[in-house]
C-alpha positions in Angstrom: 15.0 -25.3 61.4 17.5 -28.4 61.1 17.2 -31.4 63.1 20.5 -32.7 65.0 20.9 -36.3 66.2 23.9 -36.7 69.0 26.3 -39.0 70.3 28.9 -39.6 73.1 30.8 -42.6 72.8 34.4 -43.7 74.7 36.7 -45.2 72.1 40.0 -47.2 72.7 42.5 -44.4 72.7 44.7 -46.8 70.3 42.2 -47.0 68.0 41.7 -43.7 66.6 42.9 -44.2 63.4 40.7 -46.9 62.9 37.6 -44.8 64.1 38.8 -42.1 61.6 38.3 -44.2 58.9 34.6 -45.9 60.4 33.5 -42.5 60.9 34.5 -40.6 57.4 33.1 -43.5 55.6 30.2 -43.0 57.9 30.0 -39.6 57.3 30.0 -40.4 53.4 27.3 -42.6 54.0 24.9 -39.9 56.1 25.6 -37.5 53.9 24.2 -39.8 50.7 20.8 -40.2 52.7 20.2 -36.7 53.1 22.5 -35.5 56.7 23.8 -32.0 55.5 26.7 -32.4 57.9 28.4 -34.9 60.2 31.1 -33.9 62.8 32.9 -36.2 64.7 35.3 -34.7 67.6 37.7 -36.2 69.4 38.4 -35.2 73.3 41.3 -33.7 74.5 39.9 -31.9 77.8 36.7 -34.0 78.6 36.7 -33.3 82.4 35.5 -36.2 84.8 32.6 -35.0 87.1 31.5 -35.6 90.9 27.9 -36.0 89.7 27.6 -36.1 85.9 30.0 -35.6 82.7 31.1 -37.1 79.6 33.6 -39.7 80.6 30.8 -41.2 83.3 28.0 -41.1 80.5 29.6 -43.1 78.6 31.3 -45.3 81.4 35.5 -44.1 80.2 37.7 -46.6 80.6 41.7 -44.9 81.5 42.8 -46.2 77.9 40.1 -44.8 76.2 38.8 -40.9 74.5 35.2 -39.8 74.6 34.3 -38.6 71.2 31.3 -36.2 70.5 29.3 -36.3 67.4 26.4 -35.0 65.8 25.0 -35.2 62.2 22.5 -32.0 61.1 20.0 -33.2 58.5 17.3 -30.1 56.9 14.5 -31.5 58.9 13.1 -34.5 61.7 11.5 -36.3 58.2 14.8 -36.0 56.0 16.4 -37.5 59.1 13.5 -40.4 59.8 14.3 -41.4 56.1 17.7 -41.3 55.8 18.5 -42.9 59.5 16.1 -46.2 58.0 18.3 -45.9 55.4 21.5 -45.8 57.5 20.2 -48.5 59.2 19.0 -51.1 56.7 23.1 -50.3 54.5 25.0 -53.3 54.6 28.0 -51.3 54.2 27.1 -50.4 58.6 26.0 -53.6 59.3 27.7 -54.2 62.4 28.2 -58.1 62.0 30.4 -57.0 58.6 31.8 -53.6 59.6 31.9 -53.9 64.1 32.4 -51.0 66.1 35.9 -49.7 66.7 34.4 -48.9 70.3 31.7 -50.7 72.6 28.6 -49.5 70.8 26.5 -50.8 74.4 27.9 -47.9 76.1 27.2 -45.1 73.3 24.9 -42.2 74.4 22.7 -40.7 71.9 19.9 -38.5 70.9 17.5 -36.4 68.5 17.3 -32.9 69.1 15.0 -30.2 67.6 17.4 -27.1 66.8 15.8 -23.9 68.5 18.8 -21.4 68.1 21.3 -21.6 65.5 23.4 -18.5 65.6 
């Protein structure tokens, strides 16, 4: 089965735009080291919670949007690979290219697909 890596992150409502360009150039990027698929989603009824939700994970601000992502690569090794990859491309260097959001506050995680459907 695939291998899914996720994300939450709150991004400054007003810069959307500018995260639609970071993450389809992203995406590009992923997808050269081996991701079959990145999806990036942008909220539009992410409730806030008493105990747990999305907008606490990820410590929402009022002017910002919790976006959910995930990126499916064909297996945990394909990902391991590609993710050094990822990490080591100057063109994602964070010092060159920042964050259009406070990376400190992004949620994420590797996941093992068991259903698929």
């Amino acid at each position: 089965m695939n291998y899914v890596d996720g994300f939450v992150v709150a991004v400054p409502t007003a810069n959307r735009e500018k995260y639609l360009r970071y993450a389809q150039a992203g995406a590009a990027i992923f997808k050269e080291y081996g991701a079959l698929q990145v999806v990036e989603c942008w909220g539009n009824d992410v409730p806030e919670g008493k105990v747990t939700s999305f907008p606490m994970a990820v410590q929402r601000k009022d002017d910002e949007t919790v976006v959910f992502s995930w990126i499916t690569w064909p297996s945990k090794a394909v990902r391991d690979e590609g993710m050094k990859k990822v990490m080591a491309d100057p063109r994602l260097n964070p010092e060159t290219n920042p964050f259009p959001f406070d990376g400190k506050r992004m949620i994420y995680g590797g996941f093992e697909m068991i259903v698929s459907a």
